[in-house]
Gaussian input, Z-matrix of N, CA and C with variables (Angstrom, degrees):
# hf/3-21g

backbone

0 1
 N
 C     1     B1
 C     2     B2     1     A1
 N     3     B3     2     A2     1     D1
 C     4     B4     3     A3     2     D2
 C     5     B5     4     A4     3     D3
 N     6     B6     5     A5     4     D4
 C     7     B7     6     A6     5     D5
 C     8     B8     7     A7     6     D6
 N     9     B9     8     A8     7     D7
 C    10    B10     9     A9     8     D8
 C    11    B11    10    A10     9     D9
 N    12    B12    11    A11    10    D10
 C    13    B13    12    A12    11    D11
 C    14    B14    13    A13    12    D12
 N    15    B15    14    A14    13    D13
 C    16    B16    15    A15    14    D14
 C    17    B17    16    A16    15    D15
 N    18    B18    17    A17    16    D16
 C    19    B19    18    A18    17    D17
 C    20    B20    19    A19    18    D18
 N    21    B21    20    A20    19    D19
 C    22    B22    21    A21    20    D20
 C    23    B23    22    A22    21    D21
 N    24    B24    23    A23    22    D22
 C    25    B25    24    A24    23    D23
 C    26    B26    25    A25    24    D24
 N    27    B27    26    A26    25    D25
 C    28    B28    27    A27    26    D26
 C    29    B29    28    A28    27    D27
 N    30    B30    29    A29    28    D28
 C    31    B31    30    A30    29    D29
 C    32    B32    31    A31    30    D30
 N    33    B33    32    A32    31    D31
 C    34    B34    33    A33    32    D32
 C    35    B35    34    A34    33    D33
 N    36    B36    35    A35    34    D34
 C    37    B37    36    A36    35    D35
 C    38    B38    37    A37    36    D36
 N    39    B39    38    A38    37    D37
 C    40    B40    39    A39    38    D38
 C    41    B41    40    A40    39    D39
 N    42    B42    41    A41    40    D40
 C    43    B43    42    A42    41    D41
 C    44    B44    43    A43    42    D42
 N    45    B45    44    A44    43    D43
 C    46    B46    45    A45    44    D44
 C    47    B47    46    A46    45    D45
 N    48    B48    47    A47    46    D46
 C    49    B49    48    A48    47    D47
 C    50    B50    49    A49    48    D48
 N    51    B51    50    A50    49    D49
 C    52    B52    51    A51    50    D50
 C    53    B53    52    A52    51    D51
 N    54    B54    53    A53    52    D52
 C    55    B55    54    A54    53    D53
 C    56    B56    55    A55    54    D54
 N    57    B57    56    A56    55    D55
 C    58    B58    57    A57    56    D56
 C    59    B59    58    A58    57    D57
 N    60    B60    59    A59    58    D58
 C    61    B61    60    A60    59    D59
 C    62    B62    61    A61    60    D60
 N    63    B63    62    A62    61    D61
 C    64    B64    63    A63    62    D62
 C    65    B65    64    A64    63    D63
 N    66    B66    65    A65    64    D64
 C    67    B67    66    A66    65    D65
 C    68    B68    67    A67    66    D66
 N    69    B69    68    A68    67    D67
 C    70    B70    69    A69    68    D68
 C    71    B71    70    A70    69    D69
 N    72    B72    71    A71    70    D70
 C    73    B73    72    A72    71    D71
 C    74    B74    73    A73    72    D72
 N    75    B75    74    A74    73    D73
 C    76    B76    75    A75    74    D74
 C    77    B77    76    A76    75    D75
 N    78    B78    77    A77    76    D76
 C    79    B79    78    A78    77    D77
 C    80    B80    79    A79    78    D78
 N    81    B81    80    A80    79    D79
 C    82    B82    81    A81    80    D80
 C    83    B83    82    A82    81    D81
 N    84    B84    83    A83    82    D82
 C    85    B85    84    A84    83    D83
 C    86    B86    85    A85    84    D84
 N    87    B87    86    A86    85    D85
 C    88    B88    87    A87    86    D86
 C    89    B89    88    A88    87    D87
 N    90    B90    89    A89    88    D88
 C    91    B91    90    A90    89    D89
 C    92    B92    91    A91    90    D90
 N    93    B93    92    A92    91    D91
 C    94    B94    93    A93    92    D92
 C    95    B95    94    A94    93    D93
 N    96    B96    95    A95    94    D94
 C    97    B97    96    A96    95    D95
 C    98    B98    97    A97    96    D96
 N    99    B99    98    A98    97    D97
 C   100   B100    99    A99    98    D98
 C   101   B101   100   A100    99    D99
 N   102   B102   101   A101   100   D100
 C   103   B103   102   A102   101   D101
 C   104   B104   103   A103   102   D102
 N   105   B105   104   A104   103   D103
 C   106   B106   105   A105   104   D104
 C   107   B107   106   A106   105   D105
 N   108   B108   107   A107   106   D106
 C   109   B109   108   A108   107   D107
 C   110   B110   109   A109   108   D108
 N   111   B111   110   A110   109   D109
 C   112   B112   111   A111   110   D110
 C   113   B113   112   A112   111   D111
 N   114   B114   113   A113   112   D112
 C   115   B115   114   A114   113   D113
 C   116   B116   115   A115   114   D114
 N   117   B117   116   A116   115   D115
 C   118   B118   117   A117   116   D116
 C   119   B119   118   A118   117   D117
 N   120   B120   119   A119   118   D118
 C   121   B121   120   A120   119   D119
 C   122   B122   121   A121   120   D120
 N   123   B123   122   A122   121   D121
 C   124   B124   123   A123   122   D122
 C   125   B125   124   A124   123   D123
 N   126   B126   125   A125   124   D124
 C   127   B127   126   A126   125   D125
 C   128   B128   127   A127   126   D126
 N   129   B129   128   A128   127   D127
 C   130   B130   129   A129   128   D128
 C   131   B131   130   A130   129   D129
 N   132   B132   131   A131   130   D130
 C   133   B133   132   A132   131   D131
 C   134   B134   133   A133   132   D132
 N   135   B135   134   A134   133   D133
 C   136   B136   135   A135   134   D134
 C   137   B137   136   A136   135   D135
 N   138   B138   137   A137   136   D136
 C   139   B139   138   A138   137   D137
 C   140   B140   139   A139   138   D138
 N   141   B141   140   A140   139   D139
 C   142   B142   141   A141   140   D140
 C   143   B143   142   A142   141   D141
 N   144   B144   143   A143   142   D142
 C   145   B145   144   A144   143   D143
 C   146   B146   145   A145   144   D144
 N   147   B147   146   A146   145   D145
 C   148   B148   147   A147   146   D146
 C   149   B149   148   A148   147   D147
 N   150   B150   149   A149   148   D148
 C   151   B151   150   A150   149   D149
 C   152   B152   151   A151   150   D150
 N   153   B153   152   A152   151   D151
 C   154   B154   153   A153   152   D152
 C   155   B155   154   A154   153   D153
 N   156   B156   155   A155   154   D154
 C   157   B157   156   A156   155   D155
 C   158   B158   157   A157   156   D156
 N   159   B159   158   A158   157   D157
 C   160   B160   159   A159   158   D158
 C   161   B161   160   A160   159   D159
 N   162   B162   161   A161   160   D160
 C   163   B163   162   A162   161   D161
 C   164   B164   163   A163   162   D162
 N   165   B165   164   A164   163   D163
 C   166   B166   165   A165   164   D164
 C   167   B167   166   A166   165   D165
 N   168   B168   167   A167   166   D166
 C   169   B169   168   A168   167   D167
 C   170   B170   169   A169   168   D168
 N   171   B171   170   A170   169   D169
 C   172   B172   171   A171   170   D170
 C   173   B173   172   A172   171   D171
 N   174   B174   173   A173   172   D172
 C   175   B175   174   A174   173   D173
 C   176   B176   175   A175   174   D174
 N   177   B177   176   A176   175   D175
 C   178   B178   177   A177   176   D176
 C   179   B179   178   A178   177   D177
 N   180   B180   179   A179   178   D178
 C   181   B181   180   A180   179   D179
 C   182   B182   181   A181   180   D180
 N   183   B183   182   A182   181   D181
 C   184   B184   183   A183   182   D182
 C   185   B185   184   A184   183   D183
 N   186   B186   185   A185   184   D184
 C   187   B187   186   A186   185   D185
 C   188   B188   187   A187   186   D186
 N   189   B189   188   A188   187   D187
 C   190   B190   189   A189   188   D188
 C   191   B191   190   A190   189   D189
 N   192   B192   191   A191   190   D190
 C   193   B193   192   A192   191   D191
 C   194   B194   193   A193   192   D192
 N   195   B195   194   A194   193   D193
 C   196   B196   195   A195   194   D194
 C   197   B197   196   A196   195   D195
 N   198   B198   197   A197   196   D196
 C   199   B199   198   A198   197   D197
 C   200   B200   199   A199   198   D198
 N   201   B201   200   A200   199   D199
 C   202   B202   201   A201   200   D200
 C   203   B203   202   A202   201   D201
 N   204   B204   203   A203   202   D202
 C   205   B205   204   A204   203   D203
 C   206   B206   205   A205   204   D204
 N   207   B207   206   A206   205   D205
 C   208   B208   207   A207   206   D206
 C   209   B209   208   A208   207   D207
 N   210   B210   209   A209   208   D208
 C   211   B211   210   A210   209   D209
 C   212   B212   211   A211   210   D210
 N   213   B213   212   A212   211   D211
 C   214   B214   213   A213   212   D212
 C   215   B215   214   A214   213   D213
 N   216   B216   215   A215   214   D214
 C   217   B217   216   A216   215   D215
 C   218   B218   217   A217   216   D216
 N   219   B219   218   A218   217   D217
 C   220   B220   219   A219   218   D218
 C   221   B221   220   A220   219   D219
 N   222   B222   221   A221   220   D220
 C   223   B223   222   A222   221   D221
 C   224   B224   223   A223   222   D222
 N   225   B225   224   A224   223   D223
 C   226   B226   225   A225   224   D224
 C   227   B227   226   A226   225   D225
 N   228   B228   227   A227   226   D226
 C   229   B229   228   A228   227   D227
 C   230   B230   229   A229   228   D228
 N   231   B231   230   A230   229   D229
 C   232   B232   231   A231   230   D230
 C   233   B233   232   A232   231   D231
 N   234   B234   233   A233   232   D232
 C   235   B235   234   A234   233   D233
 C   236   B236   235   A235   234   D234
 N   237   B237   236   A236   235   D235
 C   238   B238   237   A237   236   D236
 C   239   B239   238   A238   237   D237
 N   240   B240   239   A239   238   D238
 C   241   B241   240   A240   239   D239
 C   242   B242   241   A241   240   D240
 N   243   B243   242   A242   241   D241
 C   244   B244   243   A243   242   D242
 C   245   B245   244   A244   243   D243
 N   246   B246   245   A245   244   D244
 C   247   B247   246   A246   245   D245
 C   248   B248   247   A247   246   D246
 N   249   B249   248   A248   247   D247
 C   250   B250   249   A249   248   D248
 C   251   B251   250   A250   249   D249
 N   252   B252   251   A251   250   D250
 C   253   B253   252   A252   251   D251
 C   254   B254   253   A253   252   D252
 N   255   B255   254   A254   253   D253
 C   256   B256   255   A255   254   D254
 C   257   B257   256   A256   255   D255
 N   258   B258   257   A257   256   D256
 C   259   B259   258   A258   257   D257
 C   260   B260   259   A259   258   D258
 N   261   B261   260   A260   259   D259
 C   262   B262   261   A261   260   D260
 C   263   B263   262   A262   261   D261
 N   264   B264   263   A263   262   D262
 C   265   B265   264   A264   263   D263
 C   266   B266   265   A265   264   D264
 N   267   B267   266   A266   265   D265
 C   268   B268   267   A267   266   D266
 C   269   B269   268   A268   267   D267
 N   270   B270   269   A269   268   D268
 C   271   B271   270   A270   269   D269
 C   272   B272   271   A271   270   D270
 N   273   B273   272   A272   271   D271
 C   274   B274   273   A273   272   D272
 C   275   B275   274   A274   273   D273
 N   276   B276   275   A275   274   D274
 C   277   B277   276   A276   275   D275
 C   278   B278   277   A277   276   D276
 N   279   B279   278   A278   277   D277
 C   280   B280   279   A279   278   D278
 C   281   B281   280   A280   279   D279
 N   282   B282   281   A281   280   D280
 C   283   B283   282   A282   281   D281
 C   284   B284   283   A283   282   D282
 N   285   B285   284   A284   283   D283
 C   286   B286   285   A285   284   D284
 C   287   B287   286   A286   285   D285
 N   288   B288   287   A287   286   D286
 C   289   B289   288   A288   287   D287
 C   290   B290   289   A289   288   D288
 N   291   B291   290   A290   289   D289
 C   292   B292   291   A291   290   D290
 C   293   B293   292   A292   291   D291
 N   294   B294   293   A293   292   D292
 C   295   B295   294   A294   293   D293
 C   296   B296   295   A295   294   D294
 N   297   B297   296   A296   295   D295
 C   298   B298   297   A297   296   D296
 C   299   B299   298   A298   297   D297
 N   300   B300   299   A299   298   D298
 C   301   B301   300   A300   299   D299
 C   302   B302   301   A301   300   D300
 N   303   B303   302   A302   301   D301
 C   304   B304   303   A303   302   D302
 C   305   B305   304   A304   303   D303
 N   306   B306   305   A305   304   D304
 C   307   B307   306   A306   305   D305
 C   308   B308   307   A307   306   D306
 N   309   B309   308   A308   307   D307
 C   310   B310   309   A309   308   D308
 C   311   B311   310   A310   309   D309
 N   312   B312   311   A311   310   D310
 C   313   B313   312   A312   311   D311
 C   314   B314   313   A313   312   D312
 N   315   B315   314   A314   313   D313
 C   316   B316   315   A315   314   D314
 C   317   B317   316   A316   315   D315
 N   318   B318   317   A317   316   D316
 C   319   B319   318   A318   317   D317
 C   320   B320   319   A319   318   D318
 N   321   B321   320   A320   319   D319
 C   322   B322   321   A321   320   D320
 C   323   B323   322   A322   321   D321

   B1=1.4488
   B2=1.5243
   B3=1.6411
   B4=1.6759
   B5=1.1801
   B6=1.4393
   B7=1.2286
   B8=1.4184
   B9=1.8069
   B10=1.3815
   B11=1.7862
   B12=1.5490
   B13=1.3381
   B14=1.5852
   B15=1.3180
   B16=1.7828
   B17=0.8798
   B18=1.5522
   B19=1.7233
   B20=1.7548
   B21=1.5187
   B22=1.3230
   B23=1.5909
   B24=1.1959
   B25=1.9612
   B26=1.5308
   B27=1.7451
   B28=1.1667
   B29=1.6665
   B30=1.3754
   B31=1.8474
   B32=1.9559
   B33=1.5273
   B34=1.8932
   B35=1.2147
   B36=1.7191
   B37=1.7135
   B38=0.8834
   B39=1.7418
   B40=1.3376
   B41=1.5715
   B42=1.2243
   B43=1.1473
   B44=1.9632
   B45=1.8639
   B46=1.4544
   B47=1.4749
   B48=1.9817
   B49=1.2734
   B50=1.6465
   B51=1.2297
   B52=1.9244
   B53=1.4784
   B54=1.3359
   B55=1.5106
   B56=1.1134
   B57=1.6272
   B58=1.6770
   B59=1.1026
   B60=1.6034
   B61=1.4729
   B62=1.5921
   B63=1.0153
   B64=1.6367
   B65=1.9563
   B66=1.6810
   B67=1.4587
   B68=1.7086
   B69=1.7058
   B70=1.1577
   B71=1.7864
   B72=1.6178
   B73=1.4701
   B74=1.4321
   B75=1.2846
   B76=1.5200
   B77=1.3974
   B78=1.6168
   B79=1.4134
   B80=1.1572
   B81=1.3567
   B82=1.3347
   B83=1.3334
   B84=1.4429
   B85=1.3912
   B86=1.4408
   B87=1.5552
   B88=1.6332
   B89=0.8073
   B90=1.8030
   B91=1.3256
   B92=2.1228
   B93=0.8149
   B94=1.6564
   B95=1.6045
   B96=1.6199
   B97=0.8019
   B98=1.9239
   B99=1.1379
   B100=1.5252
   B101=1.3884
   B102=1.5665
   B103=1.4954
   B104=1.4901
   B105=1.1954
   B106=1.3343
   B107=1.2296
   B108=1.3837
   B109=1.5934
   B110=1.4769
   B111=1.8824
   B112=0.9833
   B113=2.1273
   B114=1.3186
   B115=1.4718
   B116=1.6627
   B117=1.1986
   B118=2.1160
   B119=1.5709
   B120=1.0872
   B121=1.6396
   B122=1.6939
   B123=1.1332
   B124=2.0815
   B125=1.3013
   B126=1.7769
   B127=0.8315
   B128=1.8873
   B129=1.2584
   B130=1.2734
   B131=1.5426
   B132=1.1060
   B133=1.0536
   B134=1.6762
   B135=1.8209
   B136=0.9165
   B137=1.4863
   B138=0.9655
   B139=1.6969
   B140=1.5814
   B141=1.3079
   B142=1.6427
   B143=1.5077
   B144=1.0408
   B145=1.8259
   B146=1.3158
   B147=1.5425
   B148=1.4180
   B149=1.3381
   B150=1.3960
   B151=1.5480
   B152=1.6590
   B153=1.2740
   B154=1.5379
   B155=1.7539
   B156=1.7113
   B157=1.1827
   B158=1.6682
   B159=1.7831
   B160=1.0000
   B161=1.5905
   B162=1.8095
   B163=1.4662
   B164=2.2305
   B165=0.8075
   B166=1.1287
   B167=1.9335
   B168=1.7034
   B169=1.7996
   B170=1.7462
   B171=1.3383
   B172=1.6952
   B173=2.1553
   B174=1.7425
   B175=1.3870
   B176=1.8921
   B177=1.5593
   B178=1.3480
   B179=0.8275
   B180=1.4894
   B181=1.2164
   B182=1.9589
   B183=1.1141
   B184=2.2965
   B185=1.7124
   B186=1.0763
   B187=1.4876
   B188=1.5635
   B189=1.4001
   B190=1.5778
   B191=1.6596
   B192=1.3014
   B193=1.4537
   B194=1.2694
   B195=1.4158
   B196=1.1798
   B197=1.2324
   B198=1.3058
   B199=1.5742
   B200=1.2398
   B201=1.5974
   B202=1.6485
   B203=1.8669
   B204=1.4669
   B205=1.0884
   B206=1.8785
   B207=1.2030
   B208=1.7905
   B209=1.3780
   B210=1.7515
   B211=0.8075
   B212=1.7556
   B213=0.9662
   B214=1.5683
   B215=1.6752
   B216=0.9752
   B217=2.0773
   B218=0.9460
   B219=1.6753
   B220=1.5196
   B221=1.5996
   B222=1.2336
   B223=1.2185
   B224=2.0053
   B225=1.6201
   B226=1.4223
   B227=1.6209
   B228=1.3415
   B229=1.5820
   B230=1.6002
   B231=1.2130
   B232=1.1346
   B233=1.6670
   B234=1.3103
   B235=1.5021
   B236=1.8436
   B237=2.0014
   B238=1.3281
   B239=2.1627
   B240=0.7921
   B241=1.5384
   B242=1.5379
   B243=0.8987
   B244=1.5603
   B245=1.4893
   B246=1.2835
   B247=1.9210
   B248=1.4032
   B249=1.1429
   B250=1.4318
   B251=1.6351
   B252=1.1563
   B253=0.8423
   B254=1.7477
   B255=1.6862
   B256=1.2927
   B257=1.1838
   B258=1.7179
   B259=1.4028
   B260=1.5526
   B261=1.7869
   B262=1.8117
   B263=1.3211
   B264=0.9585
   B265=1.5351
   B266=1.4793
   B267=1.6435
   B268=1.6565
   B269=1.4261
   B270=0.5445
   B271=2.3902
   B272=0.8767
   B273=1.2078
   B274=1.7916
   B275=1.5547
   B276=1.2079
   B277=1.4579
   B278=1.8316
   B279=0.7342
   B280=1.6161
   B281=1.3397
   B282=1.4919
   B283=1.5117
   B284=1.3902
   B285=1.5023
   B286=1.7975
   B287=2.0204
   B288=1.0802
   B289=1.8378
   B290=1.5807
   B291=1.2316
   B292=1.9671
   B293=1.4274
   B294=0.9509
   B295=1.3768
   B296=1.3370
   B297=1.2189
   B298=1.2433
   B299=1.5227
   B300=1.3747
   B301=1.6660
   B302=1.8744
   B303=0.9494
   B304=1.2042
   B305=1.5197
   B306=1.1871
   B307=1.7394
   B308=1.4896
   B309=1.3281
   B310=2.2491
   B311=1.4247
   B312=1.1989
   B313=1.8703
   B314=1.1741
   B315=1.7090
   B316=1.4397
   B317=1.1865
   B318=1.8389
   B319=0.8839
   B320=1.9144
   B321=1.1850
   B322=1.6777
   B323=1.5412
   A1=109.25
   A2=108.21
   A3=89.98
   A4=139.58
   A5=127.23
   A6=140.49
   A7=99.01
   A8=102.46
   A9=107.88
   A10=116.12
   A11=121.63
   A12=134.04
   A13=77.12
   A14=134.87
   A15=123.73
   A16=129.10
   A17=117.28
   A18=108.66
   A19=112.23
   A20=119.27
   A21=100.51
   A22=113.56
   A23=97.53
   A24=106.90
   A25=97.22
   A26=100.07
   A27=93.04
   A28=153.25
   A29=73.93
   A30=95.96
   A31=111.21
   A32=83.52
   A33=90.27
   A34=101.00
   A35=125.93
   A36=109.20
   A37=126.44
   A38=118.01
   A39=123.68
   A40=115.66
   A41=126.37
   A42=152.05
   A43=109.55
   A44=98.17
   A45=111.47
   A46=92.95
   A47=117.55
   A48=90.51
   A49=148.47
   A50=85.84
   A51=105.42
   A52=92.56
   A53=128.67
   A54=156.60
   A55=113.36
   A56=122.46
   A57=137.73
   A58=111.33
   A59=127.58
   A60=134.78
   A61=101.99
   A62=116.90
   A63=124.83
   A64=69.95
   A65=91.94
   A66=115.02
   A67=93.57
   A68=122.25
   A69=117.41
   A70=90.48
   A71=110.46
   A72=131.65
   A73=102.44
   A74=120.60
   A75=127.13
   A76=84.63
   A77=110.02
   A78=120.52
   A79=117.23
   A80=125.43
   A81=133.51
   A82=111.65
   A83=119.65
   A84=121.30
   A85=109.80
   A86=127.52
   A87=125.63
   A88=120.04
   A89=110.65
   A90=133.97
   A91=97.50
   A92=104.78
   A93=114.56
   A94=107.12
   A95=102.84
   A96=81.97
   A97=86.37
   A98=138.79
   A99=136.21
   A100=108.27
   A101=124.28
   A102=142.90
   A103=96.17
   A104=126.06
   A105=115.95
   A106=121.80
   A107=121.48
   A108=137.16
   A109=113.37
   A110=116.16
   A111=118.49
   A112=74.63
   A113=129.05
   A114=121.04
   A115=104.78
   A116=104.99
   A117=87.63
   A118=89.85
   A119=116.69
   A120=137.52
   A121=104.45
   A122=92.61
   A123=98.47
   A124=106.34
   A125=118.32
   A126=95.37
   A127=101.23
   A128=133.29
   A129=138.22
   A130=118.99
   A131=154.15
   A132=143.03
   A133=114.39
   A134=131.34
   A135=134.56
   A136=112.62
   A137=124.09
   A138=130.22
   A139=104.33
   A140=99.28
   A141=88.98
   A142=121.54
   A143=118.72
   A144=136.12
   A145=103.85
   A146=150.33
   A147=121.66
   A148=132.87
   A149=89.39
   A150=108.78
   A151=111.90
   A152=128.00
   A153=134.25
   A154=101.20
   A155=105.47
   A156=116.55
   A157=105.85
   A158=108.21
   A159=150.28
   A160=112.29
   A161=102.52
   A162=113.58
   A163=86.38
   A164=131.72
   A165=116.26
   A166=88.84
   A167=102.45
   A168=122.09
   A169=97.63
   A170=86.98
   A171=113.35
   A172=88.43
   A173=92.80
   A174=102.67
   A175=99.61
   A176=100.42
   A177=115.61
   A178=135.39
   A179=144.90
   A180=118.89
   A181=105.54
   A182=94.59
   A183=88.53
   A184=86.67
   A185=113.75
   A186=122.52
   A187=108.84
   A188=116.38
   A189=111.64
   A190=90.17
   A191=110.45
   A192=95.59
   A193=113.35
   A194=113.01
   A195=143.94
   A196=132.88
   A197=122.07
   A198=142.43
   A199=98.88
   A200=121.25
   A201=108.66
   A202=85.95
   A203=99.56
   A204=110.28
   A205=133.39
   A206=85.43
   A207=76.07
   A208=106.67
   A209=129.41
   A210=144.82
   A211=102.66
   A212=111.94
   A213=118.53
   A214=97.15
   A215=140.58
   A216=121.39
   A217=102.51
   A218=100.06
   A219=123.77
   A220=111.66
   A221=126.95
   A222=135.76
   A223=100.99
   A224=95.99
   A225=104.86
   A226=124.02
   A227=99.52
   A228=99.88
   A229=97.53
   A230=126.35
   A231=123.05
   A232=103.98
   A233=121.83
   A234=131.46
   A235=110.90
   A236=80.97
   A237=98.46
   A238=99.53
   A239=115.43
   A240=128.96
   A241=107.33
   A242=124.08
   A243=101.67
   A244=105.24
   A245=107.76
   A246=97.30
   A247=102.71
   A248=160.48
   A249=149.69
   A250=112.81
   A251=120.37
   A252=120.58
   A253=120.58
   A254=97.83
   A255=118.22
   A256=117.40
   A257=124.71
   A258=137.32
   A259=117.84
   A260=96.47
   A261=100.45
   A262=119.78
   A263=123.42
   A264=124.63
   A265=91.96
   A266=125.52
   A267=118.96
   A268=104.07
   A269=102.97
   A270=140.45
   A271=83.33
   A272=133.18
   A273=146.30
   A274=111.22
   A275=113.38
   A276=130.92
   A277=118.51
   A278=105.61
   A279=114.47
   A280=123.29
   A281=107.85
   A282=125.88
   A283=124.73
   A284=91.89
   A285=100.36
   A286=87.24
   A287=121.12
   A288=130.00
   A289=109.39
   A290=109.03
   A291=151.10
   A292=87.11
   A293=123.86
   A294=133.91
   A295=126.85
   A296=130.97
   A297=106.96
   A298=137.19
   A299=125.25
   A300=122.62
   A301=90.24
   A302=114.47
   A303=138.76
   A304=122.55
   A305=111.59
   A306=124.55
   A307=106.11
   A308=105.77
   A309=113.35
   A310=102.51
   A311=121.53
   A312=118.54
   A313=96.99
   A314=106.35
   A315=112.52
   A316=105.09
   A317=109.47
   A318=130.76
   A319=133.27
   A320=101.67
   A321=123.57
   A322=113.60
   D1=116.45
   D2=160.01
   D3=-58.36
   D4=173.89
   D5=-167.09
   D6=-119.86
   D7=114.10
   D8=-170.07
   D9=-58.16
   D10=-22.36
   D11=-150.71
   D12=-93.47
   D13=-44.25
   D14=170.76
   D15=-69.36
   D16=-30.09
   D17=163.54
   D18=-77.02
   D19=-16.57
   D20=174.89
   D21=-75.99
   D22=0.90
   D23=-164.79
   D24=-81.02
   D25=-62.63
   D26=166.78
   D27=-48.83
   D28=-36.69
   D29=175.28
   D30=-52.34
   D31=-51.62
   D32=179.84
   D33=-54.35
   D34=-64.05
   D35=-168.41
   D36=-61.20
   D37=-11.98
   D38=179.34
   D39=-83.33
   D40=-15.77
   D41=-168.40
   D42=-84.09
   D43=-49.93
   D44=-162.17
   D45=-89.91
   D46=-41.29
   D47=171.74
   D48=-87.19
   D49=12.99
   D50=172.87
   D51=-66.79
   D52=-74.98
   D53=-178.44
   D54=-30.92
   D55=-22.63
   D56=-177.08
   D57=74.65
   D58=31.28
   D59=167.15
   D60=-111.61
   D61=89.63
   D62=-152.46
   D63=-108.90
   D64=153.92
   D65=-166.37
   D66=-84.21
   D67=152.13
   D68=178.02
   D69=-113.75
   D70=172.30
   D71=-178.67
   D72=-68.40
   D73=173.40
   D74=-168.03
   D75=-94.59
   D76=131.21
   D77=169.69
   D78=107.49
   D79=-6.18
   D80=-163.81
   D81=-131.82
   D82=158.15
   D83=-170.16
   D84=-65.17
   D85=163.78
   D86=-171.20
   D87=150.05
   D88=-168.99
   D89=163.77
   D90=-78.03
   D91=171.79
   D92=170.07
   D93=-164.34
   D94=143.29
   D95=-173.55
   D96=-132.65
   D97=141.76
   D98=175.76
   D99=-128.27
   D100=144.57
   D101=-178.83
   D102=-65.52
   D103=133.54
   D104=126.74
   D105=-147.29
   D106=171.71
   D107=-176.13
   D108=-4.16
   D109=-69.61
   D110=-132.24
   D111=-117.45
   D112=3.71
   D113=162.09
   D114=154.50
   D115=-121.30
   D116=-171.22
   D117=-138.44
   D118=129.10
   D119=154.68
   D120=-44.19
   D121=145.14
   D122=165.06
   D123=-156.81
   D124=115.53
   D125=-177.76
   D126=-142.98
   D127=-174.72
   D128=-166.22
   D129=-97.02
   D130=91.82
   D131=-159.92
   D132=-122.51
   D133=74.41
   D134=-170.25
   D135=-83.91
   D136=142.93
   D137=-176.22
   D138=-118.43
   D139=-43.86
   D140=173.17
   D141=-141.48
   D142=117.29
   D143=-179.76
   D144=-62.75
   D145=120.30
   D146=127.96
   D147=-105.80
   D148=156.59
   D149=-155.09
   D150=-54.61
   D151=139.86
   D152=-179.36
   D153=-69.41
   D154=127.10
   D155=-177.33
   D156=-75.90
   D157=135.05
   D158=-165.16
   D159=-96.30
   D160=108.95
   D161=-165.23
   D162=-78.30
   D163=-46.35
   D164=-155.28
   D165=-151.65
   D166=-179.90
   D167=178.14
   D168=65.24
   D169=176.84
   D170=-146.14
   D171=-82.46
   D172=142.52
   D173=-166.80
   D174=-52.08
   D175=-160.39
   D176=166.89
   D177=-104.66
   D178=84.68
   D179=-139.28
   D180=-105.44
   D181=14.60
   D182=177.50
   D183=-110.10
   D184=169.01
   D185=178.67
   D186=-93.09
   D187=163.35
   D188=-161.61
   D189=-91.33
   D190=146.76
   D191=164.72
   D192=-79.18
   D193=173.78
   D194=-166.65
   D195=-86.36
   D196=-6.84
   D197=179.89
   D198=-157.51
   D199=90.56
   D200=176.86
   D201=-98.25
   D202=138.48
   D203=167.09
   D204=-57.24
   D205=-18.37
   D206=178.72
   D207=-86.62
   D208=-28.76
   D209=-167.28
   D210=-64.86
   D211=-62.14
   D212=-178.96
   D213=-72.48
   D214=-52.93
   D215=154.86
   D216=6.02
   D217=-93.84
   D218=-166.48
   D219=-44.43
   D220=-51.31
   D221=-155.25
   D222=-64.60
   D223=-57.60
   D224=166.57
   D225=-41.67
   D226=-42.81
   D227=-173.69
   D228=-69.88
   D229=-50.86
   D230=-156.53
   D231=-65.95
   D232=-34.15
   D233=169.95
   D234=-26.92
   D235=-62.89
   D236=-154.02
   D237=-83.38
   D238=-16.08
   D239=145.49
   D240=-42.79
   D241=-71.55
   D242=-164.39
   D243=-111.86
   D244=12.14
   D245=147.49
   D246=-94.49
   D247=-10.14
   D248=149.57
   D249=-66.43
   D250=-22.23
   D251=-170.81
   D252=-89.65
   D253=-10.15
   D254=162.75
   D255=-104.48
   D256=23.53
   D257=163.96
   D258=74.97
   D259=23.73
   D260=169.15
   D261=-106.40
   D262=164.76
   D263=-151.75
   D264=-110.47
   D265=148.23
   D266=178.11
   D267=-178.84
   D268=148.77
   D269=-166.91
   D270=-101.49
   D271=125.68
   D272=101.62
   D273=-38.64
   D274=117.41
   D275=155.57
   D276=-97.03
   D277=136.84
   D278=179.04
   D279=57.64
   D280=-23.07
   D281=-141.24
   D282=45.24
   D283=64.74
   D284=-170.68
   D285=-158.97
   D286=-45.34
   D287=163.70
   D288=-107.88
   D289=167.23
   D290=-158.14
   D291=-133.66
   D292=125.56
   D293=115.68
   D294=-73.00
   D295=99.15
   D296=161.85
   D297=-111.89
   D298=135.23
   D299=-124.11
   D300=-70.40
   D301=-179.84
   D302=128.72
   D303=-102.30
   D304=112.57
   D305=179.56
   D306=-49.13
   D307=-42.25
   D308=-164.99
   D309=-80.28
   D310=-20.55
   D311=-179.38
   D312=-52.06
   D313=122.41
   D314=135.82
   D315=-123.34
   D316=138.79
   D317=-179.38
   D318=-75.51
   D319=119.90
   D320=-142.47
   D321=-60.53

């Protein structure tokens, strides 16, 4: 018998990698995706931004940071966009993690 908390696991990567948000390795920049209790976390983890190439004016000379906040917004919404859009239910935390529920949790 499966284990409903693994087919919802699966379901999400199957979901993010149709969508071209394919899951990255532990430690590395990405999609992520982690088990928990009540269904699977998803969340964004960028290490390095680069900067949008410049038709014309004087270079850049400070480095871009590394987590611009609107950037990871957007990125989140769009997450949580097409996991609803595959009829799963999910919490925004921080706007930085997904929850996304598991329907069968009852809580212990």
């Amino acid at each position: 018998m499966n284990d409903p908390q693994d087919d919802l696991f699966l379901r999400v990567r199957a979901v993010l990698t149709a969508a071209g948000f394919e899951e990255i390795a532990t430690g590395a920049e990405g999609v992520h995706l982690i088990h928990r209790a009540r269904g699977v976390m998803v969340g964004w983890m960028p290490t390095r931004i680069s900067p949008a190439p410049r038709r014309r004016g004087p270079q850049r000379t400070r480095p871009i940071q590394a987590d611009l906040p609107g950037l990871r917004h957007a990125f989140t919404l769009a997450l949580a966009a097409t996991l609803r859009a595959a009829g799963l239910t999910v919490e925004a935390h921080d706007d930085q993690w997904l929850l996304v529920l598991d329907t069968h949790h009852t809580p212990g």
